[in-house]
N, CA, C, O and CB atoms as a CASP TS submission, in Angstrom:
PFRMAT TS
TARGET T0000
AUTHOR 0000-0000-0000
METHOD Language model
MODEL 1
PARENT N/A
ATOM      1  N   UNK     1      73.907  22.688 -12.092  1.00  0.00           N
ATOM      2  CA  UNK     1      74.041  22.752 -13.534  1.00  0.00           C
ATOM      3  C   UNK     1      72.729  22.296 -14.166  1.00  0.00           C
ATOM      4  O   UNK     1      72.042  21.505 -13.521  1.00  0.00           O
ATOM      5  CB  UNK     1      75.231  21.883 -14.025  1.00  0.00           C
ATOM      6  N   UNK     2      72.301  22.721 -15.385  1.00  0.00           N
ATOM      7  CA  UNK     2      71.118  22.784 -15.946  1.00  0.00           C
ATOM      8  C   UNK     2      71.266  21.422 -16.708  1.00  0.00           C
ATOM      9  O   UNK     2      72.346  21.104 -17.207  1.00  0.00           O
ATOM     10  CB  UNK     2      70.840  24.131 -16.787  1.00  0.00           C
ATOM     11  N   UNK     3      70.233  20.682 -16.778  1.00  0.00           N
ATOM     12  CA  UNK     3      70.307  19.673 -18.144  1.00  0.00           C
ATOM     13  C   UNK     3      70.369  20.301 -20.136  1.00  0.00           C
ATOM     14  O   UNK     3      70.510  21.388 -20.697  1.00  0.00           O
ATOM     15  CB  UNK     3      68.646  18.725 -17.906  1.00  0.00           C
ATOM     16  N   UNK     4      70.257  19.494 -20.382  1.00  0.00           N
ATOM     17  CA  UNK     4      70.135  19.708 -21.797  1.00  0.00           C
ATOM     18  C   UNK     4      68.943  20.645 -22.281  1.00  0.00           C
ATOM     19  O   UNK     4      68.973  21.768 -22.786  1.00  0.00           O
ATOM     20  CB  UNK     4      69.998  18.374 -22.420  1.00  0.00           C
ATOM     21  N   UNK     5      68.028  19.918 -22.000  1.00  0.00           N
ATOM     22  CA  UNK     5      66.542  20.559 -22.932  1.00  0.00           C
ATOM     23  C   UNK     5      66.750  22.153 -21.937  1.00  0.00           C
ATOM     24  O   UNK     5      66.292  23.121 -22.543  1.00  0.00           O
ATOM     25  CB  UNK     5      64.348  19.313 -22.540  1.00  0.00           C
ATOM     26  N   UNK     6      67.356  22.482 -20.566  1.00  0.00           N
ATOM     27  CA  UNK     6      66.932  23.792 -20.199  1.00  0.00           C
ATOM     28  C   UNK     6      68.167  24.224 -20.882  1.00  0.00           C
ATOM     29  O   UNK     6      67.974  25.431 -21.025  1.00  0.00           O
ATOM     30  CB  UNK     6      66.637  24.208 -18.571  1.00  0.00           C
ATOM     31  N   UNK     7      69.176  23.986 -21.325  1.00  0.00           N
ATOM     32  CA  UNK     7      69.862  24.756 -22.070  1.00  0.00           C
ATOM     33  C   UNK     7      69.417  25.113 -23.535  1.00  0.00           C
ATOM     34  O   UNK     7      69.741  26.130 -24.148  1.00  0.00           O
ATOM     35  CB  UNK     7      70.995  24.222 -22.043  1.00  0.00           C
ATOM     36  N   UNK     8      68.710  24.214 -23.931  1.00  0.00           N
ATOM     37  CA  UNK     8      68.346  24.565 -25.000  1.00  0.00           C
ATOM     38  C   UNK     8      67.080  25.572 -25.043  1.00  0.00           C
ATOM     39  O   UNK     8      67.068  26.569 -25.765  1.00  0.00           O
ATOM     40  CB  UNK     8      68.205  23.440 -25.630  1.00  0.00           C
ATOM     41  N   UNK     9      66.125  25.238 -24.277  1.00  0.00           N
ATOM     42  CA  UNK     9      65.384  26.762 -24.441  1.00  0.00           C
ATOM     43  C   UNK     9      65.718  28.154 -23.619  1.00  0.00           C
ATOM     44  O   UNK     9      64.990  29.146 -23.599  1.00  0.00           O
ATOM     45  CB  UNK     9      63.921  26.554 -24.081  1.00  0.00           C
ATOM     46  N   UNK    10      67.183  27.977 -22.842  1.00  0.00           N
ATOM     47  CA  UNK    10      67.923  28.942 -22.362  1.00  0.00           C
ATOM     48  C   UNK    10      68.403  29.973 -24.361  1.00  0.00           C
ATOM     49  O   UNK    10      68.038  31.051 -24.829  1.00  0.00           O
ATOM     50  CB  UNK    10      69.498  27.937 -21.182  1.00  0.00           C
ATOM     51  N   UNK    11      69.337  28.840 -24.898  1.00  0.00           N
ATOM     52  CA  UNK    11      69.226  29.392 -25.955  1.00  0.00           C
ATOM     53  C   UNK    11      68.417  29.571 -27.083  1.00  0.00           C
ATOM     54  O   UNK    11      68.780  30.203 -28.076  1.00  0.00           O
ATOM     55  CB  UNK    11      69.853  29.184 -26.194  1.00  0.00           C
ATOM     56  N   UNK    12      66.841  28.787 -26.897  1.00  0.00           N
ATOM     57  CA  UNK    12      65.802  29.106 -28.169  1.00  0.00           C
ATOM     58  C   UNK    12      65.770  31.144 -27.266  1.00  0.00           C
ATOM     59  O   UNK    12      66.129  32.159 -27.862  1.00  0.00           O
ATOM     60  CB  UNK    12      63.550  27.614 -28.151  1.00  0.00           C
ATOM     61  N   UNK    13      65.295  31.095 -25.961  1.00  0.00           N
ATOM     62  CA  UNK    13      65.053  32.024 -25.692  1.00  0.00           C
ATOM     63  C   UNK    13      65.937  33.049 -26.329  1.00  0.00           C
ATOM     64  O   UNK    13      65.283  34.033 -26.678  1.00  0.00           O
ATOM     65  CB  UNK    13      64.942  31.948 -24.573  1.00  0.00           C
ATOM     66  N   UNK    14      67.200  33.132 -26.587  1.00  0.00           N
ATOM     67  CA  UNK    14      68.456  33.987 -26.739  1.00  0.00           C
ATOM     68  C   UNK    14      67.834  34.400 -28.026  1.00  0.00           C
ATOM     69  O   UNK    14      67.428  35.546 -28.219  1.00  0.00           O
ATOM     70  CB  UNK    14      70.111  33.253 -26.741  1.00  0.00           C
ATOM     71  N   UNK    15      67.752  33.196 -29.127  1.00  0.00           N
ATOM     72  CA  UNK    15      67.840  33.343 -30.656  1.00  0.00           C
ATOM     73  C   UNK    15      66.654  34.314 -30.795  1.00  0.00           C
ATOM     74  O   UNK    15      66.711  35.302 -31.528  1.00  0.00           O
ATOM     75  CB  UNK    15      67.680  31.838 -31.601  1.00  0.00           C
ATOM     76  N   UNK    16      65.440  33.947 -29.967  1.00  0.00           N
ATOM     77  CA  UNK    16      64.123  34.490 -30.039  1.00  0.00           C
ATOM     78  C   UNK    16      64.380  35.911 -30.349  1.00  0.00           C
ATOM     79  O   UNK    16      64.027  36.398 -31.423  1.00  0.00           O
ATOM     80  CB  UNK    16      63.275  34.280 -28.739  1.00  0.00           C
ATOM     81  N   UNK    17      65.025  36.628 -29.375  1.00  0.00           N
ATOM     82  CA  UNK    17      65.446  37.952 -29.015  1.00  0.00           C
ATOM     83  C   UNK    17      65.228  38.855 -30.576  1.00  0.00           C
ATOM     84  O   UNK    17      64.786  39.988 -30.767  1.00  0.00           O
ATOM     85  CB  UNK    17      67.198  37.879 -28.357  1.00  0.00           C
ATOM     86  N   UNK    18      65.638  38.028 -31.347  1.00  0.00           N
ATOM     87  CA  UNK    18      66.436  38.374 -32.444  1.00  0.00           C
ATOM     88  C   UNK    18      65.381  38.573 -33.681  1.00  0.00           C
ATOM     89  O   UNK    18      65.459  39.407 -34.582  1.00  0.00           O
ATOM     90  CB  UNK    18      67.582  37.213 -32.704  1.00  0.00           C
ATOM     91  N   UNK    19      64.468  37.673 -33.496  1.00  0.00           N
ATOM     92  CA  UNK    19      63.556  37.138 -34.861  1.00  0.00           C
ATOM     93  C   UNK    19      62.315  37.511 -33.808  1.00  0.00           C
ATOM     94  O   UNK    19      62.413  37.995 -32.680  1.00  0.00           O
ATOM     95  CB  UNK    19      63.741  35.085 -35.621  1.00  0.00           C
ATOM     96  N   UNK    20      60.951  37.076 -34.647  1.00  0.00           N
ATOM     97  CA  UNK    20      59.657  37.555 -33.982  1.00  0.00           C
ATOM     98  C   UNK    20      58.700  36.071 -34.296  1.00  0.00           C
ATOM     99  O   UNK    20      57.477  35.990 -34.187  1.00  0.00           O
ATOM    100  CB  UNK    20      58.952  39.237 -34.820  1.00  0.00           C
ATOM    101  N   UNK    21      59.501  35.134 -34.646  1.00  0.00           N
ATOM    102  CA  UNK    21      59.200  33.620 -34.860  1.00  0.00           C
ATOM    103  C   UNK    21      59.457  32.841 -33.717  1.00  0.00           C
ATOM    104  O   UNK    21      60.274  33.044 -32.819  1.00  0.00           O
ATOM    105  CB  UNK    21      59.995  33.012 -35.962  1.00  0.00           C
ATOM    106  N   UNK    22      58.699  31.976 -33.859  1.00  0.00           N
ATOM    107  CA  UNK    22      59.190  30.298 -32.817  1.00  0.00           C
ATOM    108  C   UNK    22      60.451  30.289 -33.439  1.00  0.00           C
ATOM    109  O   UNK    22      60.799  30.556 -34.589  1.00  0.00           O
ATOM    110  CB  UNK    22      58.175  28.405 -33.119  1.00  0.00           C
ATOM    111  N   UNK    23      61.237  29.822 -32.147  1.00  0.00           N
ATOM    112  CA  UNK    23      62.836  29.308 -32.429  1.00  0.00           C
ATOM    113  C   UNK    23      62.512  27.815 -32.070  1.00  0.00           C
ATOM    114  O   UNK    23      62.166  27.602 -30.908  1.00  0.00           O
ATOM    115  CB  UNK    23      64.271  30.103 -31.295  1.00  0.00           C
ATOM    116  N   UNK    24      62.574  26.919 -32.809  1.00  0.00           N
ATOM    117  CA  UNK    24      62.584  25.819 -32.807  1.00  0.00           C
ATOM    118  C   UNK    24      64.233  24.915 -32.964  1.00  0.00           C
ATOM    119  O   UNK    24      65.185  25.378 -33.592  1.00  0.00           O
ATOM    120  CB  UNK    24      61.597  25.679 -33.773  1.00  0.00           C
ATOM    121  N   UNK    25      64.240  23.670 -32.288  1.00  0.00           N
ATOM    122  CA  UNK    25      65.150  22.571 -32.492  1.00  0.00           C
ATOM    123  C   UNK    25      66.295  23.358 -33.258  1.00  0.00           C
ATOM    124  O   UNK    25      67.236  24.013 -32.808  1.00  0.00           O
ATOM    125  CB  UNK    25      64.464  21.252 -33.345  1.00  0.00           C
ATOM    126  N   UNK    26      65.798  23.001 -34.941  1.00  0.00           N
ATOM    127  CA  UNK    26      66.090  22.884 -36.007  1.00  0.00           C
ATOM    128  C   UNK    26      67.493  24.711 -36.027  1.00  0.00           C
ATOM    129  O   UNK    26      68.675  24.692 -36.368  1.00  0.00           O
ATOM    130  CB  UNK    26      64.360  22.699 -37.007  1.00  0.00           C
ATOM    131  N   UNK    27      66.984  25.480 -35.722  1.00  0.00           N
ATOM    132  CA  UNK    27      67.586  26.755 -35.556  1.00  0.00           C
ATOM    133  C   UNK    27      68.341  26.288 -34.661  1.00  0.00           C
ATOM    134  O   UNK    27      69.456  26.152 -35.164  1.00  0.00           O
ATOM    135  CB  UNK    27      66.810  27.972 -35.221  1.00  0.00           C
ATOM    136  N   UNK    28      68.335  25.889 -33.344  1.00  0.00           N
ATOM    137  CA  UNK    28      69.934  25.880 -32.027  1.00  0.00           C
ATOM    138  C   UNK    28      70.862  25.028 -32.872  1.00  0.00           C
ATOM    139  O   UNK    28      72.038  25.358 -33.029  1.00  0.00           O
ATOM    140  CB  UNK    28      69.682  24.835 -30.034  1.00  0.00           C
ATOM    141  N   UNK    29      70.373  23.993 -33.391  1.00  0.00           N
ATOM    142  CA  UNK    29      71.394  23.171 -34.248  1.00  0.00           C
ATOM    143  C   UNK    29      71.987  23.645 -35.175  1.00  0.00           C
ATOM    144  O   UNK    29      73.101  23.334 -35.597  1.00  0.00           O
ATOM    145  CB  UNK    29      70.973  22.191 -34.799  1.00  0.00           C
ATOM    146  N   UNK    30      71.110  24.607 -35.632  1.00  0.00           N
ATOM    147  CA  UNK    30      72.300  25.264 -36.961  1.00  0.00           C
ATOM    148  C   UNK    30      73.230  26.145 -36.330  1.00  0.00           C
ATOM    149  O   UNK    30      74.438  26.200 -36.561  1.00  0.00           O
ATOM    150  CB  UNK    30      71.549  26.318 -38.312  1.00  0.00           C
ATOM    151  N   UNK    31      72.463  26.952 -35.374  1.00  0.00           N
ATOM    152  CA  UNK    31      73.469  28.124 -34.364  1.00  0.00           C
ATOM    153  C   UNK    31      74.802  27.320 -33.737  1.00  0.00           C
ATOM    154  O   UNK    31      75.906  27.864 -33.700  1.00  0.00           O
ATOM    155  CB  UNK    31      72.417  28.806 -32.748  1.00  0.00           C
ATOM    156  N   UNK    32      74.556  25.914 -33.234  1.00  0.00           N
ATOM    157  CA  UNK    32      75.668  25.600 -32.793  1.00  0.00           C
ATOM    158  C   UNK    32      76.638  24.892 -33.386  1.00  0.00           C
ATOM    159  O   UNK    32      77.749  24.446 -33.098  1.00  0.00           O
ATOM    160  CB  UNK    32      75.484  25.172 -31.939  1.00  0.00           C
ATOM    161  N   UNK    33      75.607  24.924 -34.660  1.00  0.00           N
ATOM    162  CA  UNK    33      76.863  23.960 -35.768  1.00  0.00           C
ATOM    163  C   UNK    33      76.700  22.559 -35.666  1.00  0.00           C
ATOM    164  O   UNK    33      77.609  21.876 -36.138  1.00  0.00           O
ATOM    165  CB  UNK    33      78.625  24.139 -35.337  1.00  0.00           C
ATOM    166  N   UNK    34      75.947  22.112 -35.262  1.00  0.00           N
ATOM    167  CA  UNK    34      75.627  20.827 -35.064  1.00  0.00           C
ATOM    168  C   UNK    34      74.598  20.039 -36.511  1.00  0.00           C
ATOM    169  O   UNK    34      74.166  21.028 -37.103  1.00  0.00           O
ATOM    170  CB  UNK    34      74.826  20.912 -33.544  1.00  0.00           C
ATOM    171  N   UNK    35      74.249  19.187 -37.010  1.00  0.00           N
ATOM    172  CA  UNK    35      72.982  18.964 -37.759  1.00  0.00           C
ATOM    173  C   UNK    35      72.221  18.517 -36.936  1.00  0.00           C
ATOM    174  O   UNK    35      72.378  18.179 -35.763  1.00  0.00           O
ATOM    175  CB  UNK    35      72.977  18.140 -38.860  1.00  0.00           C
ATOM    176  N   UNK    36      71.122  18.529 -37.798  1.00  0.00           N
ATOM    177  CA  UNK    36      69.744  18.718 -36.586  1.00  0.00           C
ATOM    178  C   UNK    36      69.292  17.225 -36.287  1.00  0.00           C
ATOM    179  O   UNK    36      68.422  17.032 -35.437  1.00  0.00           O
ATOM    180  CB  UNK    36      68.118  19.712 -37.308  1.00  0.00           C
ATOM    181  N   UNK    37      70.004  15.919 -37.135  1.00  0.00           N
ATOM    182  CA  UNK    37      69.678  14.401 -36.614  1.00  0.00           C
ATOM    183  C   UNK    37      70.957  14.421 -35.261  1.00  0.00           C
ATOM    184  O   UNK    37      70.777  13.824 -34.199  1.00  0.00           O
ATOM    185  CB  UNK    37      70.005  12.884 -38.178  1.00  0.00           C
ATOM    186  N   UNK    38      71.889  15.016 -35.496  1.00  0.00           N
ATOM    187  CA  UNK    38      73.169  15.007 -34.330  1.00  0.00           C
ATOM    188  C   UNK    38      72.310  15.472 -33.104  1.00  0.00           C
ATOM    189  O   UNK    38      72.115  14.670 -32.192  1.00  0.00           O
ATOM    190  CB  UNK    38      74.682  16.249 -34.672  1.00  0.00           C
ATOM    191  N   UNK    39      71.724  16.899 -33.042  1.00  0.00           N
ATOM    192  CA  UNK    39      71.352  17.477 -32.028  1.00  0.00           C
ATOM    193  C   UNK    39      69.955  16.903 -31.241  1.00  0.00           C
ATOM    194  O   UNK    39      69.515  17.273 -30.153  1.00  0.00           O
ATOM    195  CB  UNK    39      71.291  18.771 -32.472  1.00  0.00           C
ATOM    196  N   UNK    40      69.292  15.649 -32.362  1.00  0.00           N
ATOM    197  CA  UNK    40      68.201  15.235 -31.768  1.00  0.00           C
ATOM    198  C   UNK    40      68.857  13.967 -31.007  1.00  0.00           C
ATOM    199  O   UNK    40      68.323  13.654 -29.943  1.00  0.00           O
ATOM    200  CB  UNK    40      66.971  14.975 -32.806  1.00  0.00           C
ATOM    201  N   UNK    41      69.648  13.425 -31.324  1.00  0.00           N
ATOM    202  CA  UNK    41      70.791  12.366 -30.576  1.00  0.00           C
ATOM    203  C   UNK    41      70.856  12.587 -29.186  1.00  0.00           C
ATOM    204  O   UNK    41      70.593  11.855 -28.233  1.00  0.00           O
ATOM    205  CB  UNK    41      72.359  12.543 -31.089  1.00  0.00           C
ATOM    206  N   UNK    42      71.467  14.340 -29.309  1.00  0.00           N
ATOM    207  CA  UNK    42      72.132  14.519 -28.107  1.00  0.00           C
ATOM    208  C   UNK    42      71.051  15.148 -27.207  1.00  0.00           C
ATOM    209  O   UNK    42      71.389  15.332 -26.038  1.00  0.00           O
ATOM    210  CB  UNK    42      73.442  15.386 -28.267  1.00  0.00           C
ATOM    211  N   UNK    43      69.598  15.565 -27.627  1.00  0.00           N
ATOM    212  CA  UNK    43      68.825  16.116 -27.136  1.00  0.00           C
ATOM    213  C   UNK    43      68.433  14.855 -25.998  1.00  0.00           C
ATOM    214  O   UNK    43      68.453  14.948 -24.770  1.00  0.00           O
ATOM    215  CB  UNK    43      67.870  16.710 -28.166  1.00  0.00           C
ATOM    216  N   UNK    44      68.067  13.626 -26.858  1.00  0.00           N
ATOM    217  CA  UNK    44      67.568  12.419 -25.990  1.00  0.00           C
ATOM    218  C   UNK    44      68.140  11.532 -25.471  1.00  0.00           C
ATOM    219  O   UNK    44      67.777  10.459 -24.990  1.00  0.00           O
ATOM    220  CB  UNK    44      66.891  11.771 -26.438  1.00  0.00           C
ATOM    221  N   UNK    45      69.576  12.285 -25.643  1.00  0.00           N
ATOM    222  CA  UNK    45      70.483  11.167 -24.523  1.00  0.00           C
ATOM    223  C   UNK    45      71.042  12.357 -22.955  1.00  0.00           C
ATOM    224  O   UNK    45      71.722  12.230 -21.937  1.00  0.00           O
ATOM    225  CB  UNK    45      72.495  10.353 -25.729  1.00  0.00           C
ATOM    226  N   UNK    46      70.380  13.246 -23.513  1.00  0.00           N
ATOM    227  CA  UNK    46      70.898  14.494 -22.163  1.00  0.00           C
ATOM    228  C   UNK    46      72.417  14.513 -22.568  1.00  0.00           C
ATOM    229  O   UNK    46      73.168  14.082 -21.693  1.00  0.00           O
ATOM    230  CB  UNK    46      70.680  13.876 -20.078  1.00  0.00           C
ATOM    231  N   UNK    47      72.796  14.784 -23.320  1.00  0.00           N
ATOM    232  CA  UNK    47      74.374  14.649 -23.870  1.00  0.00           C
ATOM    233  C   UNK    47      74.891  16.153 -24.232  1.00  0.00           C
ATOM    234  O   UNK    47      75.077  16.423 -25.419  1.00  0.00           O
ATOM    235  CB  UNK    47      74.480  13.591 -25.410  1.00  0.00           C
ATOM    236  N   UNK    48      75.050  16.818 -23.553  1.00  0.00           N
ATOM    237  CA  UNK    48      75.508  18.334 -23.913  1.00  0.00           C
ATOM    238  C   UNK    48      76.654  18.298 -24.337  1.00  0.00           C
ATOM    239  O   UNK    48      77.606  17.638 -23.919  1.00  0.00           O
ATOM    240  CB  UNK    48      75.532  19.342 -22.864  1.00  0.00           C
ATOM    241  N   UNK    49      76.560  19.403 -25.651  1.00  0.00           N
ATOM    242  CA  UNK    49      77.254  19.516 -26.629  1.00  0.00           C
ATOM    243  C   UNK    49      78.286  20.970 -26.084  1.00  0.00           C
ATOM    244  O   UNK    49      78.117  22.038 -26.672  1.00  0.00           O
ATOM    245  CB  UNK    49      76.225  19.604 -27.999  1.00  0.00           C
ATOM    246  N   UNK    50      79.393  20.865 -24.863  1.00  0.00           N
ATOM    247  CA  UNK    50      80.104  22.014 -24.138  1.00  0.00           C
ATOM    248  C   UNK    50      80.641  22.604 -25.510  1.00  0.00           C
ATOM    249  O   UNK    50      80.309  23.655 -26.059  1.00  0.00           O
ATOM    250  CB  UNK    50      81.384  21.552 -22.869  1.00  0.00           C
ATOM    251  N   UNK    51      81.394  21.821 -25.842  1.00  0.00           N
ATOM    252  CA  UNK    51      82.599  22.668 -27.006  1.00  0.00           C
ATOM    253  C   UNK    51      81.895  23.310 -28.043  1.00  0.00           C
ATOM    254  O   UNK    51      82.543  24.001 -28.829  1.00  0.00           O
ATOM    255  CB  UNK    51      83.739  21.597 -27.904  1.00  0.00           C
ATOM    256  N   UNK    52      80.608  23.191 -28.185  1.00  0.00           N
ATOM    257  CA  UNK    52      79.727  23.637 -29.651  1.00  0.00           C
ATOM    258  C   UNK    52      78.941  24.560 -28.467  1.00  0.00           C
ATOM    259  O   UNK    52      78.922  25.635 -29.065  1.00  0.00           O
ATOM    260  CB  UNK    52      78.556  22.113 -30.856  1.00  0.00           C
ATOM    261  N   UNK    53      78.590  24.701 -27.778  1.00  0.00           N
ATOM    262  CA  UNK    53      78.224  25.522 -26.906  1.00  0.00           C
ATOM    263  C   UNK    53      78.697  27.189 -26.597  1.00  0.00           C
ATOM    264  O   UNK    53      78.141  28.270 -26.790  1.00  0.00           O
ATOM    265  CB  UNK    53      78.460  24.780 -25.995  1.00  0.00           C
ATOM    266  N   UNK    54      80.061  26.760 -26.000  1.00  0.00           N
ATOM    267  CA  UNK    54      80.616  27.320 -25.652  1.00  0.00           C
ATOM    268  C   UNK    54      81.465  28.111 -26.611  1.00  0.00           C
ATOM    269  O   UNK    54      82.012  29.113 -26.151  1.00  0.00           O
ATOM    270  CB  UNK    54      80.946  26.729 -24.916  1.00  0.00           C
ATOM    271  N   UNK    55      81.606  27.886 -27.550  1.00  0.00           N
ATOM    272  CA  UNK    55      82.139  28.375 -28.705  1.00  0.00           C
ATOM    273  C   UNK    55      80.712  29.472 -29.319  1.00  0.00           C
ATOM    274  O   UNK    55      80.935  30.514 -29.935  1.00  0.00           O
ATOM    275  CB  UNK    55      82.650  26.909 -29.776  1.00  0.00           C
ATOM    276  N   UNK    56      79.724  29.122 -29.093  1.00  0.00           N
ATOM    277  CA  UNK    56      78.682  30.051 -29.712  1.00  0.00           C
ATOM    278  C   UNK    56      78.253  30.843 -28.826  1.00  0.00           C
ATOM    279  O   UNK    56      77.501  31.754 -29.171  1.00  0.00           O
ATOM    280  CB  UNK    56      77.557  29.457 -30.295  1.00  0.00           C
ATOM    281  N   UNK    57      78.740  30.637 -27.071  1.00  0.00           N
ATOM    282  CA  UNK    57      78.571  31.764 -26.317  1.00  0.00           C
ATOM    283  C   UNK    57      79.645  33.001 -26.732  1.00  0.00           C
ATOM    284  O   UNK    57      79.335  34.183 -26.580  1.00  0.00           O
ATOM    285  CB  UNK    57      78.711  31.303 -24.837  1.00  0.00           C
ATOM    286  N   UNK    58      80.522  32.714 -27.099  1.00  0.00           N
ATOM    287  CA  UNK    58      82.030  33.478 -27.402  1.00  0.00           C
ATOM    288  C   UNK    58      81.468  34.183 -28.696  1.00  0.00           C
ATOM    289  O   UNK    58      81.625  35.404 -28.733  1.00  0.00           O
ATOM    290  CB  UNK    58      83.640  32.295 -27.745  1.00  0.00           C
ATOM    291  N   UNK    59      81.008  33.745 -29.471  1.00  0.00           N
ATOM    292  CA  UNK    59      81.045  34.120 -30.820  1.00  0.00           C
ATOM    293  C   UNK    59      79.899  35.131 -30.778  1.00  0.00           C
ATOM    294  O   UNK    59      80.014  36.031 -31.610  1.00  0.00           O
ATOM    295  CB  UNK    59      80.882  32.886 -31.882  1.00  0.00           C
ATOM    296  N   UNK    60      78.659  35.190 -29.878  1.00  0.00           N
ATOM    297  CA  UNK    60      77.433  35.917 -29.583  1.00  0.00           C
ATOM    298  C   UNK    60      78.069  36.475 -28.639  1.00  0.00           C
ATOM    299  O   UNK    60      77.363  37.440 -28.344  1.00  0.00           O
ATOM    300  CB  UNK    60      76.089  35.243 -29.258  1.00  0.00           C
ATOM    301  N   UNK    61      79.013  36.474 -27.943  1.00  0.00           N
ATOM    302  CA  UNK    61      79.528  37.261 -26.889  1.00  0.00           C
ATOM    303  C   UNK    61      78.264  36.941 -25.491  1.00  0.00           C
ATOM    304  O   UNK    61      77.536  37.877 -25.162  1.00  0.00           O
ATOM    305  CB  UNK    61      79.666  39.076 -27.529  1.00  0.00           C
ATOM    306  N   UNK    62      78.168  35.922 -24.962  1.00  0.00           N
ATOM    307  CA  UNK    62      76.956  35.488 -24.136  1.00  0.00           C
ATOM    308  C   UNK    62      77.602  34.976 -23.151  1.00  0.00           C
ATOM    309  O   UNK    62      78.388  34.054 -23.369  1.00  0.00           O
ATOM    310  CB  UNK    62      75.921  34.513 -24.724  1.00  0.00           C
ATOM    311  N   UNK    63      77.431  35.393 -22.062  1.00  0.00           N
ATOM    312  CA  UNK    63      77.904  34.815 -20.375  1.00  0.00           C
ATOM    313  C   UNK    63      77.764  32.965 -20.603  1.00  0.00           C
ATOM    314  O   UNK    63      76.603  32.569 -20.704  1.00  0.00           O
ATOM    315  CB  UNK    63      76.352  35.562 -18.736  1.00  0.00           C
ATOM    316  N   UNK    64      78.542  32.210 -20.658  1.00  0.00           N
ATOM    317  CA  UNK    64      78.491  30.963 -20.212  1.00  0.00           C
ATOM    318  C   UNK    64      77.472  30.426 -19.275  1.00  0.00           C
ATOM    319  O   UNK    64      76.540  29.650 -19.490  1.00  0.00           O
ATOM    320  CB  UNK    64      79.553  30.782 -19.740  1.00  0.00           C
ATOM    321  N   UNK    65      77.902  31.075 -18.076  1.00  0.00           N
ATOM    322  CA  UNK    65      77.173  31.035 -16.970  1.00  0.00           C
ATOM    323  C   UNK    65      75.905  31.381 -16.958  1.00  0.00           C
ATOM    324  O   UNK    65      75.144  30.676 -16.295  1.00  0.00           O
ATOM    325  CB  UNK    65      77.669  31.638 -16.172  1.00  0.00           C
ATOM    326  N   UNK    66      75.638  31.958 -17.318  1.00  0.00           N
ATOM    327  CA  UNK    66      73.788  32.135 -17.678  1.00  0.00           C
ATOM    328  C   UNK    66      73.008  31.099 -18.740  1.00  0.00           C
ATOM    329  O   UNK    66      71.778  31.122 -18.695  1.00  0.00           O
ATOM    330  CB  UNK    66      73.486  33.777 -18.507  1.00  0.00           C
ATOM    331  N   UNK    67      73.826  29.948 -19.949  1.00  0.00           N
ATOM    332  CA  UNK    67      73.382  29.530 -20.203  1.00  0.00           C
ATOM    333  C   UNK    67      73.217  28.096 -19.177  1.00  0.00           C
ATOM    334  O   UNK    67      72.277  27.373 -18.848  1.00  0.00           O
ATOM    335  CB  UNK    67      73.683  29.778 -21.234  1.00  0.00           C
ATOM    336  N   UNK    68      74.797  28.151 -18.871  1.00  0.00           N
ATOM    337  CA  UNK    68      74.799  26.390 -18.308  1.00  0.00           C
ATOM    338  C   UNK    68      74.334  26.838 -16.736  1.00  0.00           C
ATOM    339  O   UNK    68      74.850  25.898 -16.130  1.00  0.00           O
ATOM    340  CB  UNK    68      76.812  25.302 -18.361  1.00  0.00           C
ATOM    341  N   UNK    69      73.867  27.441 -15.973  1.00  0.00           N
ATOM    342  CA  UNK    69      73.599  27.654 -14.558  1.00  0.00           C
ATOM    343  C   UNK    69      72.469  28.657 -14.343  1.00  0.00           C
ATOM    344  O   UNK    69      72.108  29.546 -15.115  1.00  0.00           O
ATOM    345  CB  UNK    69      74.857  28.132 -13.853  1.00  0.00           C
ATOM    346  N   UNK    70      72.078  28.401 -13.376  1.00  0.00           N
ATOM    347  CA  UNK    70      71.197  29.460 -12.960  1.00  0.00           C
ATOM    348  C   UNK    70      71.504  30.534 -12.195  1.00  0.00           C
ATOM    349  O   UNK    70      70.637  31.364 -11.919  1.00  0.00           O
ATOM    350  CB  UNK    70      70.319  29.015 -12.397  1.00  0.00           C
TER
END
């Protein structure tokens, strides 16, 4: 299983897809519904956020498994 920060540029990479900008922090936190002092919390405690996760793989229609695994 992947830590935090590779999930998160698992999904900056995703958002990227989309826009022709840096996907920064500030964007996964809004994508997952989180605020962006919450997501810097959970960024530096390695604290993955499954249920806000996983709910935005469903909603993007995105394999789970490709974000949280290799």
């Amino acid at each position: 299983m992947r830590d935090f920060k590779t999930i998160v540029q698992e999904l900056k990479f995703y958002l990227a897809e989309n826009v022709e900008e840096k996907v920064y922090d500030k964007e996964v936190a809004d994508a997952l519904g989180i605020s962006p002092i919450n997501f810097a919390t959970l960024k530096r405690r390695n604290s993955i956020p499954y249920e806000q996760i996983i709910e935005f793989c469903y909603k993007e229609e995105l394999c789970c498994s490709e974000v949280f695994f290799d």
